[in-house]
C-alpha positions as CSV (number, residue, x, y, z in Angstrom):
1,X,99.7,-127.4,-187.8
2,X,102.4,-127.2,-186.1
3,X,104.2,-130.4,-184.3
4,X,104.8,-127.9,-181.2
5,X,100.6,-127.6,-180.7
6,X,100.2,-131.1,-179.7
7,X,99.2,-130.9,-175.7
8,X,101.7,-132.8,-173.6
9,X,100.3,-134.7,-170.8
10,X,103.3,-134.3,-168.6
11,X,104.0,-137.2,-166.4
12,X,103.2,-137.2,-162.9
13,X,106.9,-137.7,-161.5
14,X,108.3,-134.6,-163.6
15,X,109.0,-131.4,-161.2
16,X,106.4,-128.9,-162.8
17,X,103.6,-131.1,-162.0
18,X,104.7,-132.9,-159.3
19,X,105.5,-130.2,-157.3
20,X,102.7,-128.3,-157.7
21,X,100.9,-128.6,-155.0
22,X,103.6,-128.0,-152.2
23,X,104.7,-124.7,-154.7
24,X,101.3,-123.7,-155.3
25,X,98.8,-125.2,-152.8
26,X,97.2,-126.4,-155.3
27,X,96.8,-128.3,-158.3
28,X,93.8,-126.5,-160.2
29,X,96.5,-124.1,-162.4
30,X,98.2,-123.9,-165.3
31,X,102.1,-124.6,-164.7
32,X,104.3,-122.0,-166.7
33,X,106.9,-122.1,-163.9
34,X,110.4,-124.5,-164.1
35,X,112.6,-123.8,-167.1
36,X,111.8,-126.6,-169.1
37,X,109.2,-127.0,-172.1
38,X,106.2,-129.0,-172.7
39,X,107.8,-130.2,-176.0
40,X,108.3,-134.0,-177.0
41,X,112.4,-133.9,-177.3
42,X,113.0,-134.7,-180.5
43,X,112.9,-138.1,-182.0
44,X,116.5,-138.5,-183.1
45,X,117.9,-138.1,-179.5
46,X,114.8,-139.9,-178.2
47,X,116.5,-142.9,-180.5
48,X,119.9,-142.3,-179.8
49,X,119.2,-142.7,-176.1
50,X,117.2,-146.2,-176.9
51,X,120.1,-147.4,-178.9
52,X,122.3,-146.5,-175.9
53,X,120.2,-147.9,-172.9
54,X,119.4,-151.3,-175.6
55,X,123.1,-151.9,-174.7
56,X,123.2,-155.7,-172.6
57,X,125.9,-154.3,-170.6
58,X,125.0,-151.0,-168.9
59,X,128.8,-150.8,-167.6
60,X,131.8,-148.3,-168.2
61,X,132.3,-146.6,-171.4
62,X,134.3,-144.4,-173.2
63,X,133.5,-141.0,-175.0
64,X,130.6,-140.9,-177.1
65,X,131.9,-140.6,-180.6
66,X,131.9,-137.8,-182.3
67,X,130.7,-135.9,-179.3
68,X,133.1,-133.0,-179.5
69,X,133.3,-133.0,-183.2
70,X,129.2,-131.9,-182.8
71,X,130.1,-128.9,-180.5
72,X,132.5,-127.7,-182.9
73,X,130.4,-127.9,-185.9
74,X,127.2,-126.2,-184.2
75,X,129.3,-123.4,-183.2
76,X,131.1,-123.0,-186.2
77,X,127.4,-122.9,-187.9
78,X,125.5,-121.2,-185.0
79,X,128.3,-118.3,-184.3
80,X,131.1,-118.6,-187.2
81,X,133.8,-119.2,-184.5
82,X,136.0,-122.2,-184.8
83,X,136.5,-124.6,-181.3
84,X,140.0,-126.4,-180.6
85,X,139.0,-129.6,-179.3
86,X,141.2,-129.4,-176.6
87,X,139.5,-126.1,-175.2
88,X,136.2,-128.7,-174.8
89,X,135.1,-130.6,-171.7
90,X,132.8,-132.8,-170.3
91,X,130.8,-131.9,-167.5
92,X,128.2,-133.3,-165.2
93,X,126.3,-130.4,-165.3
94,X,126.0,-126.8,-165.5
95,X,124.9,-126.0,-162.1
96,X,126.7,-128.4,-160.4
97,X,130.2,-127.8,-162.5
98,X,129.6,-123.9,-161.4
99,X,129.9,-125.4,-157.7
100,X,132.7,-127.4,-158.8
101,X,134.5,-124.3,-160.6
102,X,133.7,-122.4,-157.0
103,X,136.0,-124.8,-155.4
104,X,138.8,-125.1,-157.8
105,X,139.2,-121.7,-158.8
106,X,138.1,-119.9,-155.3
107,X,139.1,-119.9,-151.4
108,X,136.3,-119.9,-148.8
109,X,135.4,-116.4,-147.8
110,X,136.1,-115.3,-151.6
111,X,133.8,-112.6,-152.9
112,X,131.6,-114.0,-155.7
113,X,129.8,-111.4,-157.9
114,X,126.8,-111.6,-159.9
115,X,124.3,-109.6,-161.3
116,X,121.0,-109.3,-160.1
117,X,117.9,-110.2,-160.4
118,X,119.6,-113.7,-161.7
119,X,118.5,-117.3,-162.0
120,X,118.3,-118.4,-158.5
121,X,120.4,-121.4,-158.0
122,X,123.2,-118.7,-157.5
123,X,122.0,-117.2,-154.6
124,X,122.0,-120.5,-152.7
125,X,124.9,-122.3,-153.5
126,X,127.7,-119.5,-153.2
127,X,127.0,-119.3,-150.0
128,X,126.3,-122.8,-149.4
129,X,130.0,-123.8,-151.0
130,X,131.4,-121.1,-148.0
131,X,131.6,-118.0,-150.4
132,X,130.1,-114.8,-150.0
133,X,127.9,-113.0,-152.9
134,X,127.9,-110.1,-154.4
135,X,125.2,-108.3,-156.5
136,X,124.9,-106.1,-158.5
137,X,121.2,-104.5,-159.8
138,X,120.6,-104.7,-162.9
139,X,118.8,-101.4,-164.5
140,X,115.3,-102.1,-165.9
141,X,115.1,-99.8,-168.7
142,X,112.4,-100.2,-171.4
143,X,111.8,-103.9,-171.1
144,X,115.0,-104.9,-170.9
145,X,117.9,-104.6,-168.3
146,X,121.2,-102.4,-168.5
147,X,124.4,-103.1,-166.7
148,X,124.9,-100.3,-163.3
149,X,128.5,-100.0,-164.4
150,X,129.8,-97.8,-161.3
151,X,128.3,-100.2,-159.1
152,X,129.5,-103.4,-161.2
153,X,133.0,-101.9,-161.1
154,X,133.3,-101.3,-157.6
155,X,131.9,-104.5,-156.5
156,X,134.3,-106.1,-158.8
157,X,137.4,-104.5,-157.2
158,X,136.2,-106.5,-154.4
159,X,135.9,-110.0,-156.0
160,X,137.6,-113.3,-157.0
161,X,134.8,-114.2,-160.0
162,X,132.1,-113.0,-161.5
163,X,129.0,-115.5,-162.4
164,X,127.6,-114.1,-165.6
165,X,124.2,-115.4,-167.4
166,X,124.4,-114.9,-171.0
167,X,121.2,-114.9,-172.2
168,X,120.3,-113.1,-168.6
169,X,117.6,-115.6,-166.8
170,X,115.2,-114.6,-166.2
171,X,115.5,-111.2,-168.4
172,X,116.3,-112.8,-171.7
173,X,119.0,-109.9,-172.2
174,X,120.8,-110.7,-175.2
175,X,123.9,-108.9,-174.4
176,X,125.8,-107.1,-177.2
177,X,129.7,-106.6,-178.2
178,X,130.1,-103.9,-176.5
179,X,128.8,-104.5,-173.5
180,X,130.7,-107.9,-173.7
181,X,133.6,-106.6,-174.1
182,X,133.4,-103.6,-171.7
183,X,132.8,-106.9,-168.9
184,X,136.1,-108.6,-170.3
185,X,137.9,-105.8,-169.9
186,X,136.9,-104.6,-166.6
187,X,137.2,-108.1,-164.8
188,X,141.0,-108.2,-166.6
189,X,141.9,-104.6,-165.0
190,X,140.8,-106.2,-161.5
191,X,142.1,-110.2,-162.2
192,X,138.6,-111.5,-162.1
193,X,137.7,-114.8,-164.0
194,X,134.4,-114.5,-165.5
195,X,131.8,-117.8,-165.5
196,X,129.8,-117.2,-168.2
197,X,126.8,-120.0,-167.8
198,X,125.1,-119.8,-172.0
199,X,122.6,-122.6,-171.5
200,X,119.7,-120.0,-172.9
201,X,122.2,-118.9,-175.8
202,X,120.7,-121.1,-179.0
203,X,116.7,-119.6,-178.2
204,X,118.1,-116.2,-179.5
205,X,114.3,-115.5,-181.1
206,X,115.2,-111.7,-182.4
207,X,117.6,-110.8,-184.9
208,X,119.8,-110.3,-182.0
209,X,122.8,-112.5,-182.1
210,X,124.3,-114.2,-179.2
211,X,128.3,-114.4,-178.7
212,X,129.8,-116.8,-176.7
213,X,132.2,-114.5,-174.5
214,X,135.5,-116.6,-175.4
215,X,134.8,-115.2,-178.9
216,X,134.6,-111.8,-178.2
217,X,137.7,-111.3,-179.7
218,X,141.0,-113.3,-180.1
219,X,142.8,-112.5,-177.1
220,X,144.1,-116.2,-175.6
221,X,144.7,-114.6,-172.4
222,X,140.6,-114.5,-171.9
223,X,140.0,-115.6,-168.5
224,X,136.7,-116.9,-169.1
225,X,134.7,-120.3,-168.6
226,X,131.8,-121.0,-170.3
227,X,129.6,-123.6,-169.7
228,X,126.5,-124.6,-172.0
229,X,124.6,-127.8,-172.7
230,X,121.2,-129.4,-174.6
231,X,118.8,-129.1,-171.9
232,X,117.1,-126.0,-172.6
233,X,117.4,-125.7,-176.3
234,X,116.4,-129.5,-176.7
235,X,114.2,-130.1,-173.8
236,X,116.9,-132.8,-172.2
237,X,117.2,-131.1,-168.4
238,X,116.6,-134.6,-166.9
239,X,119.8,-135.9,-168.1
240,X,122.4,-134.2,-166.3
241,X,125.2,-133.3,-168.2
242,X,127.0,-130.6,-170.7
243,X,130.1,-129.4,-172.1
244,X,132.9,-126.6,-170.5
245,X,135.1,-124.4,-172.6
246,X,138.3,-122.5,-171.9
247,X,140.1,-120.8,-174.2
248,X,143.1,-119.6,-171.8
249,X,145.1,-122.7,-171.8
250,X,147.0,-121.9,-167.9
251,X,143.4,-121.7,-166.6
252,X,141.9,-124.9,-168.9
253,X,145.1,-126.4,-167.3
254,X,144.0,-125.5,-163.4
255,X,140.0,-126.6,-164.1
256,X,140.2,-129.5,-165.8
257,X,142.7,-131.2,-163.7
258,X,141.1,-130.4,-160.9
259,X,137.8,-131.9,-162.5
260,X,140.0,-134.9,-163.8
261,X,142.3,-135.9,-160.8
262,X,138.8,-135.8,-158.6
263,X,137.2,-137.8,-160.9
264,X,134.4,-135.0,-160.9
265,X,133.7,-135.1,-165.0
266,X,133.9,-138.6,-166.0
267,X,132.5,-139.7,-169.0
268,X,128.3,-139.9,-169.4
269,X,127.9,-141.8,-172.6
270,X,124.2,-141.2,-172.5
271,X,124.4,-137.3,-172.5
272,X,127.3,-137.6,-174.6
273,X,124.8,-138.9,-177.0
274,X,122.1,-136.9,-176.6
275,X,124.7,-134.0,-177.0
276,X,126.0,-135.6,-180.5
277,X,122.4,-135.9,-181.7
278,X,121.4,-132.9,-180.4
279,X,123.8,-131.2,-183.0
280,X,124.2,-133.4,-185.8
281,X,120.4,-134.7,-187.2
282,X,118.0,-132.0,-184.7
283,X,118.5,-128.4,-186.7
284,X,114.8,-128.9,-188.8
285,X,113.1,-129.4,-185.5
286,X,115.4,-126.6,-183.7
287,X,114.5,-124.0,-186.2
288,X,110.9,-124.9,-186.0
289,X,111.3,-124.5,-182.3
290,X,112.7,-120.8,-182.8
291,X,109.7,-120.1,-185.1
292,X,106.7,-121.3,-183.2
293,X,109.2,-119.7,-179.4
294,X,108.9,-116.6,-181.2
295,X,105.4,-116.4,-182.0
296,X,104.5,-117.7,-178.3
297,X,106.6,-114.6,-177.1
298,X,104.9,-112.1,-179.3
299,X,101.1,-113.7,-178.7
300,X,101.9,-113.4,-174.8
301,X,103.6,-109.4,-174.7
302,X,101.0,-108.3,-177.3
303,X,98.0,-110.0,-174.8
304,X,99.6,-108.4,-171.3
305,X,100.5,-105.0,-173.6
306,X,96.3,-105.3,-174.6
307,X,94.4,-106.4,-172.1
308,X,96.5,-105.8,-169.0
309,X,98.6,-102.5,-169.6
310,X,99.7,-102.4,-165.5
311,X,101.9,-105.1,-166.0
312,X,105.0,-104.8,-168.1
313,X,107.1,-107.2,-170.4
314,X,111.2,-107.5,-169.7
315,X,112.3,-109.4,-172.6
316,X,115.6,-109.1,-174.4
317,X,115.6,-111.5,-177.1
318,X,116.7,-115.1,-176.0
319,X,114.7,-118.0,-174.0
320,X,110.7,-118.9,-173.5
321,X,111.2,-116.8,-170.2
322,X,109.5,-113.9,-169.6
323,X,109.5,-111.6,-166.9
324,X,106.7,-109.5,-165.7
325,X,106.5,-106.5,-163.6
326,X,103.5,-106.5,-161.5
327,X,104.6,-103.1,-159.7
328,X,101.8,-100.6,-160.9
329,X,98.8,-103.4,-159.7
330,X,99.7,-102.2,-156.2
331,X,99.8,-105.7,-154.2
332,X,103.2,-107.0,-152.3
333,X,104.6,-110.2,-153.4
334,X,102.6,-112.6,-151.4
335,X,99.4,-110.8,-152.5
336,X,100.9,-110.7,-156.3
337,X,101.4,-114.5,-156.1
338,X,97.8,-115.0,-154.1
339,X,96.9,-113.5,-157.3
340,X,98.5,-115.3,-159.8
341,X,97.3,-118.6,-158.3
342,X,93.9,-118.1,-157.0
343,X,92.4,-115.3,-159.4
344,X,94.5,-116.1,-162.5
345,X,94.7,-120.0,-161.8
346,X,98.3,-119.6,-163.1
347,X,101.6,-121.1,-161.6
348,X,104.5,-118.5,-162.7
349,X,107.9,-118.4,-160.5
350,X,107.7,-115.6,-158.0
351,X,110.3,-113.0,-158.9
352,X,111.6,-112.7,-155.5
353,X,113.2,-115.6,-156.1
354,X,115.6,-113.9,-158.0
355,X,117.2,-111.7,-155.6
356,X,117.1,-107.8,-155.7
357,X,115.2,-105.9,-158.4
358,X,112.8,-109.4,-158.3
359,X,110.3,-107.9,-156.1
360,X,106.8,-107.6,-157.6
361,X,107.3,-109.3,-161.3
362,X,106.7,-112.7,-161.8
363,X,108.5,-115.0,-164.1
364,X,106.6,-116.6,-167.2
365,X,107.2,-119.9,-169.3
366,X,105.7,-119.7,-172.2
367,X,107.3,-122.8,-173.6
368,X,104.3,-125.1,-174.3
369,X,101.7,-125.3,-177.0
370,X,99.7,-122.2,-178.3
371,X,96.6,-123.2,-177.5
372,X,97.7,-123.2,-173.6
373,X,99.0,-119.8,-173.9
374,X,95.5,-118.6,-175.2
375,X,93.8,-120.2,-172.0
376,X,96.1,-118.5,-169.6
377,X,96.0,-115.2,-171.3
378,X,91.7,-115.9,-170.9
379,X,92.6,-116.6,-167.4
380,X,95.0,-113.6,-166.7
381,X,92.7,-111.2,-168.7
382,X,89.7,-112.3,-166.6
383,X,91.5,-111.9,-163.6
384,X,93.4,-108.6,-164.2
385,X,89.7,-107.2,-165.6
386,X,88.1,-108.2,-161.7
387,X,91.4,-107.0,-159.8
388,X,91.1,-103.4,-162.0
389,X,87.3,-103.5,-161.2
């Protein structure tokens, strides 16, 4: 038995149960909506934070140590690059640190590119930090998505940065050299810094193999921030916090002063720790993670692909996201939800949320015990079976 099929009785206060009712109307579902899992974190960091918080004096620290010394390690081990220290920073958190790169890097009325359907923070907060977004539709080709490069280029000519999610949320597109590099080169010809948020990159469950873009080759002149953190990989979303880095040292010069004269990044010696055990004493329990992900992904495709052939699977490779298109069933998206939550009894993330190329899927998280998965596959194949009639 796996440590992963123990049943988590979430706690009322976190957002996937607590919110249900005012996402779902009501409570009688299965939750496989918000990004995070139904995991216990693991025990080191669980410890590390206790040691931390069992300090008398809850007052002003300095960093964590060791902190950056983990980073450098896990990606020297995770994606055989080597990390100057000075190219890492501390950030209060991905999202927010996005906004914050908006402001530093960006005027207001600045075009700001992304592709779409993306993770749908972006499409609120560009506009809501008075900049103006641009998409570009991704192509859904054979359960995964490929890059519409005329109409990528020729929105880029047209924009100031371009917010990239690599692994793709909520597509799971693992994207390859290539197509990497083809980006890098494209946003150099036009003087576009790329933002490439990574928080999905360590659930690579394929033999697909993640590269973080400032390693797509050895050009210093990369203009290119990537942000990345422990939340997803080791279920620690509720404490707010991560790491920047920025290879190109006239651009890590411009963000992190800005970040550091605004007092925007200060040291958090709690997620500093979670971030230094996260990396140093969690790899047994993060490999057992990939394992049992992988085999949650497979038992959930191979179910729909059975028992439900009208909806199809878009996964590339990375996260416990899936996302499901719903098309050939015929309904519109309130009817698709309606569906979801009152036939199925499931609570999945309506894909609209995601901006164009959303409509009619629904996003799945299939991070939580087996035996939870089997349930809503019951539910979804009883459902489906009455809908098909």
């Amino acid at each position: 038995m796996s440590l992963f099929d123990s049943v988590i009785d979430r706690d009322p206060v976190s957002r996937k149960i607590g919110q249900m009712k005012k996402m779902f109307g009501t409570e009688d579902i299965i939750p496989l909506w918000i990004a995070d899992m139904d995991f216990k974190t693991p025990q080191a960091i669980q410890t590390e934070l206790a040691t931390v918080l069992s300090q008398p004096v809850q007052g002003y620290n300095m960093d964590y140590p060791g902190w950056k010394e983990s980073v450098i390690h896990w990606y020297q081990k995770q994606y055989d690059c080597l990390l100057n220290e000075e190219w890492l920073h501390f950030i209060p958190g991905v999202i927010k640190t996005v906004v914050l790169t908006l402001l530093a890097l960006t005027e207001p009325g600045d075009n700001i590119l992304t592709l779409t359907p993306v993770y749908d923070p972006y499409r609120n907060f560009v506009p809501g930090s008075y900049r103006h977004l641009l998409q570009s539709p991704l192509i859904e080709n054979d359960g995964t998505y490929d890059i519409n490069w005329d109409d990528f280029r020729e929105k880029l000519k047209k924009s100031k940065l371009f917010l990239f999610v690599s692994p793709h949320n909520p597509g799971g597109v693992v994207w390859g050299r290539e197509i990497l590099l083809k980006i890098k080169r494209f946003c150099h010809e036009e003087g576009v810094i790329v933002i490439s948020d990574e928080v999905h990159c360590d659930l690579t469950l394929t033999d697909k193999k993640h590269i973080p873009f400032f390693n797509i080759d050895d050009d210093m002149e990369n203009q290119s921030v990537v942000l990345h953190s422990t939340g997803k990989t080791f279920n620690t979303p509720g404490i707010q916090g991560g790491f920047m880095i920025i290879k190109n040292r006239q651009l890590r010069d411009k963000l992190y002063r800005f970040l550091d004269r605004c007092h925007l990044a200060e040291t958090n010696y709690l997620q500093q720790s979670a971030i230094f055990s996260a990396y140093t004493y969690c790899d047994d329990w993060y490999q057992e993670l990939r394992v049992y992900l992988a085999g949650n992904v497979n038992f959930v495709k191979q179910s729909i692909e059975r028992y439900c052939p009208k909806i199809s699977v878009i996964y590339g490779g990375a996260s416990y996201l899936l996302f499901l298109n719903a098309e050939k069933l015929g309904l519109d998206d309130e009817e698709l939800a309606s569906f979801f939550i009152k036939d199925a009894q499931l609570g999945l993330s309506p894909g609209i949320q995601y901006g164009p190329g959303g409509e009619k899927h629904m996003r799945i998280n299939v991070g939580c015990s087996r035996s939870v998965l089997v349930q809503a596959m019951e539910n979804l194949k009883s459902a489906y079976s009455t809908l098909s009639g």
